[in-house]
N, C-alpha and C positions, 0 to 999 in steps of 0.2 A: 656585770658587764662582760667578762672576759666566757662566761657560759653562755650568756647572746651571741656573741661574736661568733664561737666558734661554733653554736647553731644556727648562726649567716652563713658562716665558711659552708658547713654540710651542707646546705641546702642550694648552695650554688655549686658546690662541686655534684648532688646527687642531679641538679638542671642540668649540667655539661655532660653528664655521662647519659639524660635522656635524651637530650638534642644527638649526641654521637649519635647514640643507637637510631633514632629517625632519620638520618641522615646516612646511615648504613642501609635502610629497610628501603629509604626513595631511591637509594642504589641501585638494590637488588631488583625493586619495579622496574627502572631505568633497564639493566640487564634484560630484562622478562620480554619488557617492551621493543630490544632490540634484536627480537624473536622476529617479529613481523617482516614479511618478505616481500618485495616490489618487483611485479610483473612488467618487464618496456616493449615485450615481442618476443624476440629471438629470433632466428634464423630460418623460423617454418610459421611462427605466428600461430601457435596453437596453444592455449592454457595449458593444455593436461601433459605438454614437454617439460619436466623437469630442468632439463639445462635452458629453459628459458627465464627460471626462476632464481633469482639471485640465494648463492649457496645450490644451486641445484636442487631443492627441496622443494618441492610442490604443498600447497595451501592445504591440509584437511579438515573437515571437524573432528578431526579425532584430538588433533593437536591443536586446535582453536586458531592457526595461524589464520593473516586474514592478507590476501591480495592488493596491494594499492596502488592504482593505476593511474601513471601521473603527476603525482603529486610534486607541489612544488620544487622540488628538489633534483628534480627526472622530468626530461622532454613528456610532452603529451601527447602519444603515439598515437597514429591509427594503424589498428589493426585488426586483426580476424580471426575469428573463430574459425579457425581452419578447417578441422573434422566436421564441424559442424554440432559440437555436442561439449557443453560443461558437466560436469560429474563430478560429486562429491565431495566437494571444494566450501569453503568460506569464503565472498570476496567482498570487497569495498571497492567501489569504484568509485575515484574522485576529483577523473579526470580524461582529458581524451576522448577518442572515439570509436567504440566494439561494433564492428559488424560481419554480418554473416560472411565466411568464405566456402568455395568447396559446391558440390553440389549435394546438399545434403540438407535437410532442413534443420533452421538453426534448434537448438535445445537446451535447457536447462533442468539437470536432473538431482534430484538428492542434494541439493545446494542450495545455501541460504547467499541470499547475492543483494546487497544494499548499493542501489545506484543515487550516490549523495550530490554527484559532479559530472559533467563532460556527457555523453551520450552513448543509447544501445539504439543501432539501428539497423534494421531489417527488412529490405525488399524485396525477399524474394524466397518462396518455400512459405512453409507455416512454422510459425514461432510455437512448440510447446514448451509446456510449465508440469515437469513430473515430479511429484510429490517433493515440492520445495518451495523456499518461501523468497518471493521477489519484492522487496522495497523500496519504492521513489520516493529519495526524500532531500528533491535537490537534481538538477539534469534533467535530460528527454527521454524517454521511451518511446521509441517510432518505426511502427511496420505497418504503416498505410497503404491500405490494399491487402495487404495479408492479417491473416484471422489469427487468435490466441485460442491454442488448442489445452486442454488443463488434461493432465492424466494422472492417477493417486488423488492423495488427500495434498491440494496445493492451498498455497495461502499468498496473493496478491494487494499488497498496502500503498495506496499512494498518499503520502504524510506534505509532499512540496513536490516543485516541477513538474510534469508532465507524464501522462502514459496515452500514448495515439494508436491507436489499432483497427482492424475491419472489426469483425464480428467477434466474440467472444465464447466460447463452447467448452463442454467438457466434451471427454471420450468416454468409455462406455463404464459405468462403475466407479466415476470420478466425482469428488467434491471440491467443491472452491469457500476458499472464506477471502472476499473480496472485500475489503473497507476504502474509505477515503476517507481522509481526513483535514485533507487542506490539497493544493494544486487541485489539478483538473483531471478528469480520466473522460478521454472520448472514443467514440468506436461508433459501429452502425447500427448494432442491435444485442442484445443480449440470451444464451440460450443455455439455460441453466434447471435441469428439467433432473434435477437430483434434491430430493428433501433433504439430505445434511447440510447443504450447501447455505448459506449465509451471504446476505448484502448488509453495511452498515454505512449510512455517510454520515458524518459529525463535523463537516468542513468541505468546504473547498468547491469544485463541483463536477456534475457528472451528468453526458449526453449523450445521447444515441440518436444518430440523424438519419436514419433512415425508413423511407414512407411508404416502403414496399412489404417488408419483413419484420412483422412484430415479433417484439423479444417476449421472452415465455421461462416462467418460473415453476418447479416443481411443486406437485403438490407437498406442503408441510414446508416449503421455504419461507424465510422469514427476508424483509426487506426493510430495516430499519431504518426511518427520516429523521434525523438531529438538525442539528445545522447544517449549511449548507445546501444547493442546489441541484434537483435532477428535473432532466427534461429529456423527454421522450417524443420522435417525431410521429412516432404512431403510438396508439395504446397497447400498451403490454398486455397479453393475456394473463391473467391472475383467475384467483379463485377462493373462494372459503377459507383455502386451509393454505392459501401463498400471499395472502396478504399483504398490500404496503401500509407499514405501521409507523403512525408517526409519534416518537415519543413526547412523554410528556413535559412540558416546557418548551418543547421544540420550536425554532424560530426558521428550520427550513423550508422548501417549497418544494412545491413537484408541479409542473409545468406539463399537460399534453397536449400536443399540437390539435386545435382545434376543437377539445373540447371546455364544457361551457359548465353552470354547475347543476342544474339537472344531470349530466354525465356521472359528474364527481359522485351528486347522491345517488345516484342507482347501484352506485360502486359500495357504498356505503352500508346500504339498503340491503346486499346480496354478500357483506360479510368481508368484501374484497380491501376496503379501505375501513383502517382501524385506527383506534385512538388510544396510548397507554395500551397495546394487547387487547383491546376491546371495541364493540360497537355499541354500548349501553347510551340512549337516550337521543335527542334528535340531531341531525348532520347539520342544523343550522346552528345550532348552541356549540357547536365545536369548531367548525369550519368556515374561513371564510373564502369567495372567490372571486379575484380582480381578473376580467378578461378570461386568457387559459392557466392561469396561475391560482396553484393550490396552498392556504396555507394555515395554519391554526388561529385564530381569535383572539388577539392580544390578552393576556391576564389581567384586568382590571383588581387596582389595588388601590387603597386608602380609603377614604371616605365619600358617600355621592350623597353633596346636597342638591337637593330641588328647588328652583329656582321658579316662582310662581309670580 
């Protein structure tokens, strides 16, 4: 009894000294975490001002800090990107509202920038995207009337909330990896005439409404259909080897204005519309089509009796 006990006692005193110890480690996170730094403006309303940044320290990825804008604990400012230019920064926004100041067009360069909250919005100039990764996941993105220019290897993900835009393009020797995966991404047309480049949607949806200027894919681009909805006011120019591919299982749709599905199969026919990475066997046995709505053939499962 008395060797139980005191292998009770051990084993409650070795618990207390491992709880300390985790209770020392959530500390140190605690500490780590009160690394992060909150941007409200300052005095010229420009990010890339250090003394606008609490502690003076400005956001890098070098140092993983990250910007947070807003937050309930801090008014939810509007203000402006003064210069006109973010550079090399980590931010989170998740809250308020960014927009363009200055006469300079607005930019985002070498920065990974998660808009979770509050809004970025842009009237005026062209919004580019230079080798950085821009994420809506929560808030608006909005430069209606002005285009989304991509320069480098950029990568644009709308996961929630909103992205509103004119046109879409790269610059010259530019790729984009553009996804959606839930919200909506809208704009007028689409001009992605680089083969690295990449469309994915697996949610949410995605339209280009305009019936003048069809959007246009490189050759060797890929356009992947999951879930979710795209619709196009005019047909896109595609090709053989830019195909819109809808994966398999897919329960998404592709919508063009106007067309009917003789359209769809010529599409099919000529390589442009693929199924699984493939066009193997007939466009009826894969595709079905309501009106101008594109969509795969429900999966027939269980058993089919005949009923005579």
């Amino acid at each position: 009894m008395t060797t139980n006990k005191r292998n009770s006692i051990g084993r409650t005193g070795r618990l207390a000294v491992a709880l300390a110890a985790l209770c020392i480690g959530l500390g140190a996170l605690t500490t780590q975490a009160s690394t992060t730094v909150d941007w409200v403006g300052g005095a010229d309303n420009k990010m890339n001002t250090a003394g606008n940044w609490a502690g003076g320290l400005l956001p890098t990825t070098a140092d993983d800090r990250i910007g947070i804008i807003g937050t309930p604990s801090l008014p939810s400012p509007s203000v402006t990107m003064g210069d006109g230019t973010v550079s090399g920064f980590t931010i989170q926004q998740k809250g308020g509202t960014v927009t363009r100041g200055g006469n300079n067009n607005p930019s985002i360069q070498n920065t990974h920038y998660t808009l979770s909250g509050g809004s970025l919005v842009f009237t005026a100039g062209i919004f580019y995207l230079g080798n950085s990764t821009l994420i809506v996941d929560g808030g608006a993105f909005n430069s209606t009337g002005r285009r989304t220019t991509v320069s480098g290897a950029s990568t644009l993900e709308v996961k929630s909330g909103s992205y509103t835009t004119d046109w879409i393009g790269l610059a010259s020797g530019a790729t984009l990896t553009l996804k959606v995966s839930g919200g909506s991404l809208s704009g007028t047309y689409l001009s992605l005439g680089t083969t690295a480049s990449s469309v994915t949607v697996t949610g949410g949806t995605m339209s280009f409404s305009s019936g003048a200027t069809a959007s246009s894919f490189g050759s060797g681009m890929t356009f992947g259909l999951g879930e979710g909805s795209v619709t196009f006011a005019v047909a896109p120019t595609v090709s053989g080897t830019s195909a819109i591919n809808f994966v398999k299982g897919s329960g998404g749709s592709l919508t063009v204005t106007g067309y009917n599905q003789s359209d769809y199969e010529a599409w099919w026919t000529a390589g442009s519309l693929k199924f699984d990475s493939g066009n193997a066997g007939s466009f009826s046995d894969r595709f079905e089509v309501t009106g101008a709505t594109l969509k795969l053939k429900p999966k027939v499962t269980g058993t089919v009796i005949a009923i005579r």
